[in-house]
Every structure is written in structure tokens, then in C-alpha cells.
N, C-alpha and C positions, 0 to 999 in steps of 0.2 A: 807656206805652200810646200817647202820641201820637207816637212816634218809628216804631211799626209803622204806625200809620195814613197818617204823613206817608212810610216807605217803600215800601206796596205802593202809593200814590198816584204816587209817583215810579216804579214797578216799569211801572202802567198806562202813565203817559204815554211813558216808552220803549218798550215793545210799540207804541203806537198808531203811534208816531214812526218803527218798521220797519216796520210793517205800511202806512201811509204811500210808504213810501220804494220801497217792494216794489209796492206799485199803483202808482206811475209808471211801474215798469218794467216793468209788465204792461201797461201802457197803453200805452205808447213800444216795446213789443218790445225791447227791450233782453237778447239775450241769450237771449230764449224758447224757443229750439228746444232750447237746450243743457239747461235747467235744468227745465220744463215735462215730468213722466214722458209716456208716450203715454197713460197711464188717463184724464187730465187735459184732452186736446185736445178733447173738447166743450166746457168751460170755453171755451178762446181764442174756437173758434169762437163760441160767445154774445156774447162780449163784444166781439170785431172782425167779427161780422158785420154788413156795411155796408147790407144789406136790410131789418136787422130795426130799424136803426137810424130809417132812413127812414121804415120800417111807423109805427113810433110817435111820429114827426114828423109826417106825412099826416095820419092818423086820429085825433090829439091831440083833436079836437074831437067825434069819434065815441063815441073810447074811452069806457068808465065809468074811473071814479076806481079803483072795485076792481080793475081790469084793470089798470090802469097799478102801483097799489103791488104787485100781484103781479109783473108784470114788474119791476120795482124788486129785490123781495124774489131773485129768481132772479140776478138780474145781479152784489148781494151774495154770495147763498149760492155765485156760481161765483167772483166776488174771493176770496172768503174759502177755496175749496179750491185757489185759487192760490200764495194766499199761503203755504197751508198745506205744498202738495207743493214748493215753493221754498225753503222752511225747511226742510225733511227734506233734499233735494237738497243742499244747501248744507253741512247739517251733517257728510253721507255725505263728502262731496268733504273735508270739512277731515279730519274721522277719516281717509278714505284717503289724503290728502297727509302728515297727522303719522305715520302708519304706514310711509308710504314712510320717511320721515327715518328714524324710528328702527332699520329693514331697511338705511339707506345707513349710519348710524353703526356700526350692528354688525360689517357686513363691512368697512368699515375698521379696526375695532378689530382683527379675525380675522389682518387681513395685518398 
């Protein structure tokens, strides 16, 4: 029993540890255009928009508190469908490169 609990524990902190690794590079651009589907580009835009950035630096002292964890909450909920369509993206490209090899090994075998 405590060998499942001590694995999905370990299961957690590697998910956190990409999902980590993956908001850097969404942060940094790293690669974005390539990986980021077009469904997704509201996302960037929230997140490198350097207006709305500002908005909430000015008016920091206006704002209510409820306003601010809301925008909080959306800047999450668009990390998190970043992270998401980057991991699909990602997984698609591996399946379509192992697919490729095994299409190159076949016609080699053929001749």
C-alpha cells in the first residue's frame, strides 16, 4: 500500500516537474509558433500581452482583490491549455517520427 502511495507521489512530482519545464518555454517562447496549435493563440496572446500586463501593475491599488485572483485564475486556466496542446503536439510529432522509422526500415527490408 505504501509503495502506491509513495508512486503516484512520485508520478505527481514528475508531471509538476514538465509541466514546470513547459511554462518556461512558454514563457521564454521557446519554439512556440512551431508547437502552440492556432486554437490555442488566445492563450499566448493573454499571457505575452504586455498591455494587460501593465493594466494590472497601474491599477494594482484600484483593483479589488476579487478581480486580481480572477485574472490570476485565467492566466492559469490559459498555462494550463498550453501546457496541454504542447503535450498532444509533442506526443503527435514522436508517433509521426517513430512511424516514419518504421516506413524507412520496411523499404529497406523490400530492396
Amino acid at each position: 500500500m505504501n509503495d502506491l502511495s509513495s508512486s503516484s507521489h512520485t508520478d505527481r512530482y514528475v508531471d509538476q516537474n514538465q509541466n514546470n519545464k513547459l511554462l518556461t518555454e512558454i514563457r521564454s517562447r521557446i519554439h512556440l509558433r512551431h508547437v502552440i496549435p492556432n486554437e490555442h493563440k488566445q492563450c499566448t496572446k493573454m499571457l505575452y500581452d504586455k498591455t494587460f500586463d501593465k493594466a494590472i501593475i497601474s491599477n494594482e491599488d484600484n483593483v479589488s482583490k476579487k478581480e486580481t485572483k480572477l485574472d490570476e485564475q485565467k492566466r492559469i486556466h490559459a498555462e494550463n491549455l498550453l501546457i496541454n496542446a504542447m503535450r498532444k503536439r509533442r506526443f503527435v510529432m514522436r508517433f509521426e517520427s517513430s512511424s516514419s522509422d518504421e516506413n524507412e526500415t520496411e523499404q529497406e527490408l523490400e530492396h
